[in-house]
Structure formats: structure tokens, C-alpha cells
PDB file as gemmi writes it, atoms N, CA and C in Angstrom:
CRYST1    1.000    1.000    1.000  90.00  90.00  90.00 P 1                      
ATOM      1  N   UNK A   1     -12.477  -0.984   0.890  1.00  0.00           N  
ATOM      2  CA  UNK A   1     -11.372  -0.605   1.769  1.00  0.00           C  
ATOM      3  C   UNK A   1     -10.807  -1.847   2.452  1.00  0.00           C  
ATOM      4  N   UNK A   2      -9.227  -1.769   2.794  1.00  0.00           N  
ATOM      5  CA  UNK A   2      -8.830  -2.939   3.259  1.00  0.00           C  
ATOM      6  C   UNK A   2      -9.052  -4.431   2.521  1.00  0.00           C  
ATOM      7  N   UNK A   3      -9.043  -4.564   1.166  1.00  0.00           N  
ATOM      8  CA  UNK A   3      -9.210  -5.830   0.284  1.00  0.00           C  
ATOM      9  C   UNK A   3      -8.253  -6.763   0.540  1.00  0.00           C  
ATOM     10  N   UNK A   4      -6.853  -6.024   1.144  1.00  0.00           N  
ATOM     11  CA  UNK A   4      -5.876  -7.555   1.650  1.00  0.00           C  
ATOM     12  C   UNK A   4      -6.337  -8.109   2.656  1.00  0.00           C  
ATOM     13  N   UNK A   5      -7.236  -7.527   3.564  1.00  0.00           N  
ATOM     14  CA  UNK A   5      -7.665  -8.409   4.943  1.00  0.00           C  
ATOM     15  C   UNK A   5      -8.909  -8.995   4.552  1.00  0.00           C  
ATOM     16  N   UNK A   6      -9.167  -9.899   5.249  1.00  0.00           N  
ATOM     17  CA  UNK A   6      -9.603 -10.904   4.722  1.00  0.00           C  
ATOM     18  C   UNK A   6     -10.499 -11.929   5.924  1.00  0.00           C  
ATOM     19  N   UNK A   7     -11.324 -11.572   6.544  1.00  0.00           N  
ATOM     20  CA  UNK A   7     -11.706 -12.456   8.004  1.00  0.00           C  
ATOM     21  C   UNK A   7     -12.142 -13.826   7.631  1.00  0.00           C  
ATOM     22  N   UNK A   8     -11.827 -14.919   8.118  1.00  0.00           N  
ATOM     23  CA  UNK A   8     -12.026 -16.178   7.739  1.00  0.00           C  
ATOM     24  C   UNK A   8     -13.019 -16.865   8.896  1.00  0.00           C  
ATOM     25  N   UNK A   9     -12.536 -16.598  10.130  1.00  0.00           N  
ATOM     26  CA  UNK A   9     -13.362 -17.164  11.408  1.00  0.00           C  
ATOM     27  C   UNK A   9     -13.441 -16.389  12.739  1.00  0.00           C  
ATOM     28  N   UNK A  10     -13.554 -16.388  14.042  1.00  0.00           N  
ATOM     29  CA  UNK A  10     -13.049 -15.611  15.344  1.00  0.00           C  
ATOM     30  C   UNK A  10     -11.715 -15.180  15.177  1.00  0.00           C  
ATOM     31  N   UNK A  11     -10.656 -15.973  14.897  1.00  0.00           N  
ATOM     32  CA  UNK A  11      -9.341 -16.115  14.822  1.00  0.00           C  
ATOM     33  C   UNK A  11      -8.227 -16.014  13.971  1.00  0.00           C  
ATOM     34  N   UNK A  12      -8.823 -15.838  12.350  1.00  0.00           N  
ATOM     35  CA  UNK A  12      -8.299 -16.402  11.264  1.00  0.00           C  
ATOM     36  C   UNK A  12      -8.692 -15.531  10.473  1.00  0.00           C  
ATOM     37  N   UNK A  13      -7.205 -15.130   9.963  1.00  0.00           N  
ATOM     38  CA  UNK A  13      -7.432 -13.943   8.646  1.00  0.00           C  
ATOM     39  C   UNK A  13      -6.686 -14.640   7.835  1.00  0.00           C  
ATOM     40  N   UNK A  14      -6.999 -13.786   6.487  1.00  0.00           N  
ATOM     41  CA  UNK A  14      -5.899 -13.684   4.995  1.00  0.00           C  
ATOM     42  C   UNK A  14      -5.392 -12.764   4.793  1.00  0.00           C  
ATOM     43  N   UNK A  15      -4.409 -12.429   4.965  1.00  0.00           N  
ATOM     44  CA  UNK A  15      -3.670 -11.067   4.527  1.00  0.00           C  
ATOM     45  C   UNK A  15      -2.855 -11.366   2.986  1.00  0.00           C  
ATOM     46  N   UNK A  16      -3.730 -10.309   2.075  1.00  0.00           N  
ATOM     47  CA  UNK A  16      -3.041 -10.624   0.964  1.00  0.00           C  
ATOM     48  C   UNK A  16      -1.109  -9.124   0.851  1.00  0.00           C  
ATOM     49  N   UNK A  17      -0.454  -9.705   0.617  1.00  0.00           N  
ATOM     50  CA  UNK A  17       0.547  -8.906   0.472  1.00  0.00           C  
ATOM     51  C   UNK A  17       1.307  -8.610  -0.442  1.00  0.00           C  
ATOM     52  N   UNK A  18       2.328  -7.940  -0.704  1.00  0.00           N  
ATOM     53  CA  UNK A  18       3.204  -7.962  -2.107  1.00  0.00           C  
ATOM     54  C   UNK A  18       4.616  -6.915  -0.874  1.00  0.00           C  
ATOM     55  N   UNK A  19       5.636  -8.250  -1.314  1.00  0.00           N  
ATOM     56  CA  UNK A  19       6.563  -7.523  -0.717  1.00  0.00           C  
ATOM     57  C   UNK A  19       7.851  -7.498  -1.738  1.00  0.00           C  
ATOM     58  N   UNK A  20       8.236  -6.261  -1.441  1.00  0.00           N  
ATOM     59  CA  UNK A  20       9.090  -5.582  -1.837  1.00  0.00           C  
ATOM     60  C   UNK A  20      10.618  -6.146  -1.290  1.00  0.00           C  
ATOM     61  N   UNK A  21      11.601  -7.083  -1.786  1.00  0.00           N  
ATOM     62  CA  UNK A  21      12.848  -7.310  -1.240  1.00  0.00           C  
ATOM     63  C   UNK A  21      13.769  -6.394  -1.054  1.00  0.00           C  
ATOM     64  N   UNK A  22      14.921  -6.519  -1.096  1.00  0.00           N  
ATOM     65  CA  UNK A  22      16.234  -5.971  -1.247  1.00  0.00           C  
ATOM     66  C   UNK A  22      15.729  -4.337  -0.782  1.00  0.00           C  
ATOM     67  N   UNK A  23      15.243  -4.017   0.087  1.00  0.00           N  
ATOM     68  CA  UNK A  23      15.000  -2.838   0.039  1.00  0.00           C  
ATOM     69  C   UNK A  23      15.886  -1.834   1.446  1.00  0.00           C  
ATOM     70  N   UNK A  24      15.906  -0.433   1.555  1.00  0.00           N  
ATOM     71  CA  UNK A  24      16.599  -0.088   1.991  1.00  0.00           C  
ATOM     72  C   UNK A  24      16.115  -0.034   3.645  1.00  0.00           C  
ATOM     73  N   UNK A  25      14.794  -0.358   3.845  1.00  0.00           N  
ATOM     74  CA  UNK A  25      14.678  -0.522   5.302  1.00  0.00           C  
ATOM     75  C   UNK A  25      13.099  -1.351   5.488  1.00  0.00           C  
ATOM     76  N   UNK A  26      13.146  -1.375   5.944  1.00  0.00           N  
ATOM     77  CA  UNK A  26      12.196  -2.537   6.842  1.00  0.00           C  
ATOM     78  C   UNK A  26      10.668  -2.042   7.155  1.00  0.00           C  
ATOM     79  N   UNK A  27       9.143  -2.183   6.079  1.00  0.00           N  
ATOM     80  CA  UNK A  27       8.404  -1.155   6.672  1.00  0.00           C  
ATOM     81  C   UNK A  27       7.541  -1.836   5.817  1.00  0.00           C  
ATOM     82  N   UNK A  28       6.439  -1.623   6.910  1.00  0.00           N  
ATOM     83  CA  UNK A  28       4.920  -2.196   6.076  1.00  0.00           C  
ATOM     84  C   UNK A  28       3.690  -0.710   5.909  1.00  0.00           C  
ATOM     85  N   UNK A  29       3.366  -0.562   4.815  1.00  0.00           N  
ATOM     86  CA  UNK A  29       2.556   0.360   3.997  1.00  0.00           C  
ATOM     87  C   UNK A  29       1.427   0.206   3.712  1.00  0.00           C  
ATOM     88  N   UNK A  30       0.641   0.411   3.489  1.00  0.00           N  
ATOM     89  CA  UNK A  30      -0.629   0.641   3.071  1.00  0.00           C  
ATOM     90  C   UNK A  30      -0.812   1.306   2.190  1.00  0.00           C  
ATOM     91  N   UNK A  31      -1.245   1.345   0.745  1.00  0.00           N  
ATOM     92  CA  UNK A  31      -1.344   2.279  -0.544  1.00  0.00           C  
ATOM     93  C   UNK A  31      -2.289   1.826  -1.471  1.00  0.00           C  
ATOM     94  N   UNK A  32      -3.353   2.008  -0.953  1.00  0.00           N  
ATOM     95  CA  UNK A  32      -4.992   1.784  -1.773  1.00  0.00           C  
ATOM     96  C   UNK A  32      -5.180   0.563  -0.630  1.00  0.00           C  
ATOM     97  N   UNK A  33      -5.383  -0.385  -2.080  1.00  0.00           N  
ATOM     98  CA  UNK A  33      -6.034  -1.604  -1.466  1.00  0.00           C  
ATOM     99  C   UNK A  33      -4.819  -2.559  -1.553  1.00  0.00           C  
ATOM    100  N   UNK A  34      -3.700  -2.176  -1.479  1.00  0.00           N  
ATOM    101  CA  UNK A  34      -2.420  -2.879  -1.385  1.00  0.00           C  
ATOM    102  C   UNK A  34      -1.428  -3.123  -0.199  1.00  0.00           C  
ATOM    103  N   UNK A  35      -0.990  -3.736   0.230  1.00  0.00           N  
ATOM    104  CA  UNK A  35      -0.453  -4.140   1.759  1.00  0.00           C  
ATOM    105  C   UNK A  35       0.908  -4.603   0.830  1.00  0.00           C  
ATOM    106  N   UNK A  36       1.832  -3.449   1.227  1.00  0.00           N  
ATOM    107  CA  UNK A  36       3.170  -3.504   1.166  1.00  0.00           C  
ATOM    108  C   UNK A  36       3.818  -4.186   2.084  1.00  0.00           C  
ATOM    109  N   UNK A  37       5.286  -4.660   2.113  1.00  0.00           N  
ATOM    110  CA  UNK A  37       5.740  -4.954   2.686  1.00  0.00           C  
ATOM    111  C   UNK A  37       7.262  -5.017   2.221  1.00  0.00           C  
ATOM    112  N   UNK A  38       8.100  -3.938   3.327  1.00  0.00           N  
ATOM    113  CA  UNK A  38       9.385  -3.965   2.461  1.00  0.00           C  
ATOM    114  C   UNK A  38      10.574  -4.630   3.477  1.00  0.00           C  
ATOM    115  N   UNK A  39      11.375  -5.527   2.644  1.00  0.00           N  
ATOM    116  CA  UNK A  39      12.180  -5.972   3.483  1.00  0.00           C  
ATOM    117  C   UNK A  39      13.681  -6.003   3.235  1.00  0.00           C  
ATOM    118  N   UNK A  40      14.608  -6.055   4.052  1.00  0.00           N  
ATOM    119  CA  UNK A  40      15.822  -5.923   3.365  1.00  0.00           C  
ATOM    120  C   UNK A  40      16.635  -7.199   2.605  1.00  0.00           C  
ATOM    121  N   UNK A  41      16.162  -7.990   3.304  1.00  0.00           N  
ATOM    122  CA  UNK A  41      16.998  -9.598   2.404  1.00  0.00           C  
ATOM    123  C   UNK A  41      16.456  -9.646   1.297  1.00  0.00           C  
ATOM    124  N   UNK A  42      17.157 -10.014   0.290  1.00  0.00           N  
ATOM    125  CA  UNK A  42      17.120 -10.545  -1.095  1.00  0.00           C  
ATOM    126  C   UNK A  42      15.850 -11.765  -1.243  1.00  0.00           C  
ATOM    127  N   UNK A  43      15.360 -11.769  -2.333  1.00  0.00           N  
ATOM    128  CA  UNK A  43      14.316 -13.215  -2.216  1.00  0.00           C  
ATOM    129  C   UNK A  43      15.061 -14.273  -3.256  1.00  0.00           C  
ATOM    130  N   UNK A  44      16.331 -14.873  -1.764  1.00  0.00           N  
ATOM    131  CA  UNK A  44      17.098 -16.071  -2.747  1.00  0.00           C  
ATOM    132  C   UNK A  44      16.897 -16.683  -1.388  1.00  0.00           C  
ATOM    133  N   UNK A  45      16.813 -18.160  -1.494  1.00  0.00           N  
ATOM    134  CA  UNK A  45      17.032 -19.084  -0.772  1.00  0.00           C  
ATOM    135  C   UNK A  45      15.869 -18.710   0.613  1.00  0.00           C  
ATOM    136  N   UNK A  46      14.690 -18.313   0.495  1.00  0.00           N  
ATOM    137  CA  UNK A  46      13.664 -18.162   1.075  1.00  0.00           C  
ATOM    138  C   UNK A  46      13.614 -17.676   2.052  1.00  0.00           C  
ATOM    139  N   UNK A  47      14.952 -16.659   1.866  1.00  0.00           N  
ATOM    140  CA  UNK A  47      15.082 -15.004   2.722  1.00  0.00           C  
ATOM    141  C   UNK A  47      14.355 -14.214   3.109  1.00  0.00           C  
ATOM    142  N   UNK A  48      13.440 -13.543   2.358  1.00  0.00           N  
ATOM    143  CA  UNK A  48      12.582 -12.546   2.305  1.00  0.00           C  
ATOM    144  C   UNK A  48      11.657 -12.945   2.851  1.00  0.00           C  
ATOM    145  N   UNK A  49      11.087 -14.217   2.738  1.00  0.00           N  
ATOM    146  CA  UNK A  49      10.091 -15.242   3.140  1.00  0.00           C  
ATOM    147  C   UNK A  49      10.241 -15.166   4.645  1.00  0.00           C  
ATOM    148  N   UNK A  50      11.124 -15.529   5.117  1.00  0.00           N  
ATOM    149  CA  UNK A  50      11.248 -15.314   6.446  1.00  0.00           C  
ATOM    150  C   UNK A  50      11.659 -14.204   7.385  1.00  0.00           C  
ATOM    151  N   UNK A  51      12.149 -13.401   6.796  1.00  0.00           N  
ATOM    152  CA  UNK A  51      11.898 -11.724   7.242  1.00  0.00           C  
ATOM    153  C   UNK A  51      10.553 -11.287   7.241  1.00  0.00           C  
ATOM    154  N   UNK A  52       9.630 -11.535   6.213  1.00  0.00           N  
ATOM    155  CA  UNK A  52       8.415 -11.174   6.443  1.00  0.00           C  
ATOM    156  C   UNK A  52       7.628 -11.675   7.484  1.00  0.00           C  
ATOM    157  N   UNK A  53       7.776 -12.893   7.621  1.00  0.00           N  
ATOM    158  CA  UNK A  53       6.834 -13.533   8.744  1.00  0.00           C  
ATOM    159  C   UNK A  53       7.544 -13.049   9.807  1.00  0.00           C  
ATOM    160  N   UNK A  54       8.924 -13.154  10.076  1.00  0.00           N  
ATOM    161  CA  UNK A  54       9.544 -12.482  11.190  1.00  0.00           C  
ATOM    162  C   UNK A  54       9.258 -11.349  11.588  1.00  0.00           C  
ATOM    163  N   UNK A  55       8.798 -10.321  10.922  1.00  0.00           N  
ATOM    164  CA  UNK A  55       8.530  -8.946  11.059  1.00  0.00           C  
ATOM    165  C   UNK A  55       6.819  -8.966  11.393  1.00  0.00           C  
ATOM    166  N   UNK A  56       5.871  -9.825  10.725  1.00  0.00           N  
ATOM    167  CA  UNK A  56       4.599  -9.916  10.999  1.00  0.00           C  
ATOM    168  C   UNK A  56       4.435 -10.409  12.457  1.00  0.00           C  
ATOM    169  N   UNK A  57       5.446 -11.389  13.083  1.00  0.00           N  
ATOM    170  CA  UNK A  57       5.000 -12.223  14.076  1.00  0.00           C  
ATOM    171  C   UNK A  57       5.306 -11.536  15.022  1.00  0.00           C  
ATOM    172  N   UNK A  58       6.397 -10.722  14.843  1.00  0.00           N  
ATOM    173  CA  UNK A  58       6.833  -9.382  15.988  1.00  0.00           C  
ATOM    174  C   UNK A  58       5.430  -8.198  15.919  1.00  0.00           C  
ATOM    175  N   UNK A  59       5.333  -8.142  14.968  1.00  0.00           N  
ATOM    176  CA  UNK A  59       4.259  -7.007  14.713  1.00  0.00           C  
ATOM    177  C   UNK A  59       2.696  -7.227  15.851  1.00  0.00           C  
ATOM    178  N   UNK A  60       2.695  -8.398  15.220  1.00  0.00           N  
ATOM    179  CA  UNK A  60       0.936  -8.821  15.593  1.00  0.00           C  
ATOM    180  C   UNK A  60       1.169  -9.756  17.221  1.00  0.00           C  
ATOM    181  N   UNK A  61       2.687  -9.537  17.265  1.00  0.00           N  
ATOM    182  CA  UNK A  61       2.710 -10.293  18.444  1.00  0.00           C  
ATOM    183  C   UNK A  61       1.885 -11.640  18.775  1.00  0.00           C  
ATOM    184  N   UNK A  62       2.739 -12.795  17.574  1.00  0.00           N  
ATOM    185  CA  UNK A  62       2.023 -14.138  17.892  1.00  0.00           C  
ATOM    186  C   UNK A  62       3.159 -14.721  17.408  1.00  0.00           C  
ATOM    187  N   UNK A  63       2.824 -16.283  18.042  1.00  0.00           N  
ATOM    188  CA  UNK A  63       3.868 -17.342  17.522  1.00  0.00           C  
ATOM    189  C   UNK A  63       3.817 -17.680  15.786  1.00  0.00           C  
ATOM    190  N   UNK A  64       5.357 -17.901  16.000  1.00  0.00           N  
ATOM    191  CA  UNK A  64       5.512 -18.106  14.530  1.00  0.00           C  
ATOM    192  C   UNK A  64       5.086 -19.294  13.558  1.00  0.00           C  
ATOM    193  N   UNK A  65       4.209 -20.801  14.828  1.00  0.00           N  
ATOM    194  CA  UNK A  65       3.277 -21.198  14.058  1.00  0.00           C  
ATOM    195  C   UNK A  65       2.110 -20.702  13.975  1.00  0.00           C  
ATOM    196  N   UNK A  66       1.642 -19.540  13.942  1.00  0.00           N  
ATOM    197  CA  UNK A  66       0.153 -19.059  13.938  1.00  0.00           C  
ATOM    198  C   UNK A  66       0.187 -17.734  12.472  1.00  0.00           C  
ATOM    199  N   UNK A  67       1.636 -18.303  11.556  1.00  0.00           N  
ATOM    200  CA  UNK A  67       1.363 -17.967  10.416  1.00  0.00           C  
ATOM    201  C   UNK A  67       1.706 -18.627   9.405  1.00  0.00           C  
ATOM    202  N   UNK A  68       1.364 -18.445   7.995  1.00  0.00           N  
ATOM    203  CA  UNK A  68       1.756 -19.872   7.202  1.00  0.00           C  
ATOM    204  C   UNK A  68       1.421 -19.166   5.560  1.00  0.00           C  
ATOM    205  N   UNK A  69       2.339 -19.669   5.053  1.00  0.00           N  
ATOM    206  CA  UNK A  69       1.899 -18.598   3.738  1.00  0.00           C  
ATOM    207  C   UNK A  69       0.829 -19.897   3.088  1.00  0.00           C  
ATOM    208  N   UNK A  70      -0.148 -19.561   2.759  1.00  0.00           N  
ATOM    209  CA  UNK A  70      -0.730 -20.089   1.851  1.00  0.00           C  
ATOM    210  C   UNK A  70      -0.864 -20.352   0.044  1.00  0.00           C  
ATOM    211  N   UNK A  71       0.202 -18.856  -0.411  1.00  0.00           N  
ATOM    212  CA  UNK A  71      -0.126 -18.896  -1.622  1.00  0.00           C  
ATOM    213  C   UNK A  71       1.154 -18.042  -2.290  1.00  0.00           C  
ATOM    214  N   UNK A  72       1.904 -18.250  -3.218  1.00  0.00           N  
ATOM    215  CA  UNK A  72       2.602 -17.109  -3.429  1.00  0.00           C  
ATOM    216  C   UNK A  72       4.060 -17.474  -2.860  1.00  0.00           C  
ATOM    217  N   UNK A  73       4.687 -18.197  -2.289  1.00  0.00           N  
ATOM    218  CA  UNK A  73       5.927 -18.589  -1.884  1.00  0.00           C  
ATOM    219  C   UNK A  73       6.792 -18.365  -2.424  1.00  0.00           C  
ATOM    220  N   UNK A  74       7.103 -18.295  -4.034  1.00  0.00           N  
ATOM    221  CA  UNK A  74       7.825 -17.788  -4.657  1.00  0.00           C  
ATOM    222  C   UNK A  74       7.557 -16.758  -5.595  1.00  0.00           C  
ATOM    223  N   UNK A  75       6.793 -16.202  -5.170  1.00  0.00           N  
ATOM    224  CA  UNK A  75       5.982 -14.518  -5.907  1.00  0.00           C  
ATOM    225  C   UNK A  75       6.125 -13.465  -5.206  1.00  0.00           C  
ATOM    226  N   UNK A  76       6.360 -12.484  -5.583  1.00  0.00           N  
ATOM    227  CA  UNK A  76       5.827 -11.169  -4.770  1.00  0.00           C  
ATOM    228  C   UNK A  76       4.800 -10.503  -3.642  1.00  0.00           C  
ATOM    229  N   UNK A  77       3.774 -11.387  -4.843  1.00  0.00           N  
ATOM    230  CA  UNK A  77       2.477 -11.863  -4.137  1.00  0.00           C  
ATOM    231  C   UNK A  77       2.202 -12.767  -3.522  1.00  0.00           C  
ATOM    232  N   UNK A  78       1.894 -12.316  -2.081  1.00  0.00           N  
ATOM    233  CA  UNK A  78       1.742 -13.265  -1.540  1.00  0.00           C  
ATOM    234  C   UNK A  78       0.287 -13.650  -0.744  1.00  0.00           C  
ATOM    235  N   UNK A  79      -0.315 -14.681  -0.187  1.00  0.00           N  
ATOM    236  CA  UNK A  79      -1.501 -14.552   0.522  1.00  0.00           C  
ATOM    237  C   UNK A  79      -0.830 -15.198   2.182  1.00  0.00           C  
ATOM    238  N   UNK A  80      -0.869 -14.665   3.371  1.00  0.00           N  
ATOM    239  CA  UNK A  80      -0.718 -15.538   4.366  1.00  0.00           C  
ATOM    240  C   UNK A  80      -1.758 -15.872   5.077  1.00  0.00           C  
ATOM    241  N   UNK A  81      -2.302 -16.976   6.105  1.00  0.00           N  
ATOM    242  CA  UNK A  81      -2.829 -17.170   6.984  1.00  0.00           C  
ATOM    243  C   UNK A  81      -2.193 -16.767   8.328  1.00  0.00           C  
ATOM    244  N   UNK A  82      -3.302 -15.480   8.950  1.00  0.00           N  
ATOM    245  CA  UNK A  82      -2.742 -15.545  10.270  1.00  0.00           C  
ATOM    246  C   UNK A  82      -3.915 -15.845  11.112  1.00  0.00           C  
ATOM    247  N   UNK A  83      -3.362 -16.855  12.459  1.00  0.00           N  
ATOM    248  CA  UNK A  83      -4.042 -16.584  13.414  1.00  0.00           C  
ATOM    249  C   UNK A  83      -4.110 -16.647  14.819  1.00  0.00           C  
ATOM    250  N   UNK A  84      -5.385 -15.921  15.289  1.00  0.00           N  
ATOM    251  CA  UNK A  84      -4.700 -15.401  16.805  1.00  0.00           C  
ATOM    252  C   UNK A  84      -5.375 -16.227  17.369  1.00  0.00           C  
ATOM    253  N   UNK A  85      -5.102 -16.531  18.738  1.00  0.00           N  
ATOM    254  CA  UNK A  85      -5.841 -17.496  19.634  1.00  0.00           C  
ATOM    255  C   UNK A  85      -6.845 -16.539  20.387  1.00  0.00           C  
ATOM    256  N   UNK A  86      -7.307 -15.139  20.138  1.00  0.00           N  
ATOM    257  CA  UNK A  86      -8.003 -14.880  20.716  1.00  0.00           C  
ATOM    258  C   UNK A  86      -9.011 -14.013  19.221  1.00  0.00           C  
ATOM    259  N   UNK A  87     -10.196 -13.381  19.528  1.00  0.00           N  
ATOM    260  CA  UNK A  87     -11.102 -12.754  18.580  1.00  0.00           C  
ATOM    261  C   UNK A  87     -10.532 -11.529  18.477  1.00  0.00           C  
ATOM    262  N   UNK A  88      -9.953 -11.221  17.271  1.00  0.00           N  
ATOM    263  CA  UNK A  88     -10.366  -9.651  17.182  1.00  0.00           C  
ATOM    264  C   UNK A  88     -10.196  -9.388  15.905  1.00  0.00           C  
ATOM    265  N   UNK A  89     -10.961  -7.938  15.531  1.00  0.00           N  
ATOM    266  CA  UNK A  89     -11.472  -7.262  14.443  1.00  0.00           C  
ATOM    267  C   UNK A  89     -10.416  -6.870  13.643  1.00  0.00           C  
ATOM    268  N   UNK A  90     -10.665  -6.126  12.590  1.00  0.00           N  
ATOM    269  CA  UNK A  90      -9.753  -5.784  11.125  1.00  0.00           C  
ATOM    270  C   UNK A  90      -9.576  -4.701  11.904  1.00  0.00           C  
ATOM    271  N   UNK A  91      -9.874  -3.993  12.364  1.00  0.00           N  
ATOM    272  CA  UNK A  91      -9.103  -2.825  13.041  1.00  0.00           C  
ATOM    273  C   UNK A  91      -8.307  -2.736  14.097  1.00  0.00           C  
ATOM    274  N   UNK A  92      -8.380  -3.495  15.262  1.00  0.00           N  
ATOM    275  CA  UNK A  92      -7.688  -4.294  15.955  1.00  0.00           C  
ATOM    276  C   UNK A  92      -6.332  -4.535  15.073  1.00  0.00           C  
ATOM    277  N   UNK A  93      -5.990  -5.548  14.025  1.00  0.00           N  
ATOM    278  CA  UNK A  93      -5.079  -5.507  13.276  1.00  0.00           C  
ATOM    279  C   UNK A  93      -4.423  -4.988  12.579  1.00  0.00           C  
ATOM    280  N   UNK A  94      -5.039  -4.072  12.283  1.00  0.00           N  
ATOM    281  CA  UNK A  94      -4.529  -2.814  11.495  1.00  0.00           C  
ATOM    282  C   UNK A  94      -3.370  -2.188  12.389  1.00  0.00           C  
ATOM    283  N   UNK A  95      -4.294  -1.661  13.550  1.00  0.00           N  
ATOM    284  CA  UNK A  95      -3.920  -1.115  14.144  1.00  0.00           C  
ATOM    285  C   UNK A  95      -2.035  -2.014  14.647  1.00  0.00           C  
ATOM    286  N   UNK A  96      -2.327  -2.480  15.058  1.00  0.00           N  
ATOM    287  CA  UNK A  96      -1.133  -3.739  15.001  1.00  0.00           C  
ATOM    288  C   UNK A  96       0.365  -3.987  14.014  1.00  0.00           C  
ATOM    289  N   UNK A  97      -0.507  -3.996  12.853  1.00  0.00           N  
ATOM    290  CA  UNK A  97       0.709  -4.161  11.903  1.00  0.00           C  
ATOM    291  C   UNK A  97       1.178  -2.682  11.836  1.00  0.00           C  
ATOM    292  N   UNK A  98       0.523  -1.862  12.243  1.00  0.00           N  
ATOM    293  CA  UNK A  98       0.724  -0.035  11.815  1.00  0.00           C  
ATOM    294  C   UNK A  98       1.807   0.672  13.091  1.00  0.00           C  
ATOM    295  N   UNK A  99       1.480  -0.168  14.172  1.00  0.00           N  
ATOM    296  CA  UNK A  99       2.174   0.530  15.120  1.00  0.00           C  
ATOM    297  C   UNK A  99       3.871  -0.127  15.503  1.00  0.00           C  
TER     298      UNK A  99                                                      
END                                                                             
């Protein structure tokens, strides 16, 4: 359960993702072990790229250097590094990106 999250340290996750561009509204999903993410900009000129983190950094409520894609920049798939300056759990986050 939860295979996109990913705990690295106190502070530091991997969220693996696959986002969905050009889409008709703005919404992060959960469907198995898959972490959707749908956004409305196109993935030209590293649009989508930054709607996503824009939408994560609002979400999880952190600065927008405390995420960083690690893997996947020009894929669907993506892996990011997030992290918080304080400890908390995969449910804690969940809870977060969900609300």
C-alpha cells in the first residue's frame, strides 16, 4: 500500500507520480499503487512541470525549494523529492495532498 511514498529520513520523502497534462481540471488521485496527478497545462516548455510542483507546494504547504524533481522531467513519470523541515509520517501526508 502506498508504493509512491517513499520515506527517506525525518524530513524527506519520494513521491513517485504520473501526471496526466492537458486535462480538464486540476486533481490529485490515488488508484492502487499509483499517485495521479492531473493538470491543466500542456507538457510543452516545462508547463506541467511547474503546475505540479505548484499544486504540491500549495498542497503540503511548503516552500517551493523543499521540492525538486529527481527523475522523470520529461516523462509522465515522475519521481520528486519532498521535504519538510519538520517530522512527519506517510499519513500525515496523505492526508495533506488529499485534503
Amino acid at each position: 500500500m502506498m508504493k509512491f511514498l517513499e520515506k527517506q529520513s525525518n524530513g524527506s520523502f519520494f513521491l513517485q507520480i504520473r501526471v496526466k497534462p492537458n486535462s480538464k481540471k486540476q486533481e490529485i488521485i490515488i488508484d492502487g499503487d499509483t499517485l495521479t496527478i492531473k493538470v491543466r497545462a500542456k507538457a510543452i516548455q516545462n508547463k506541467a512541470n511547474k503546475e505540479v510542483l505548484n499544486l504540491l507546494r500549495k498542497k503540503l504547504n511548503i516552500a517551493s525549494n523543499q521540492l525538486n524533481i529527481v527523475f522523470g522531467a520529461k516523462s509522465k513519470d515522475k519521481v520528486i523529492q519532498v521535504l519538510f523541515s519538520t517530522n512527519i509520517n506517510k499519513g500525515e501526508f496523505i492526508r495533506k495532498l488529499l485534503t
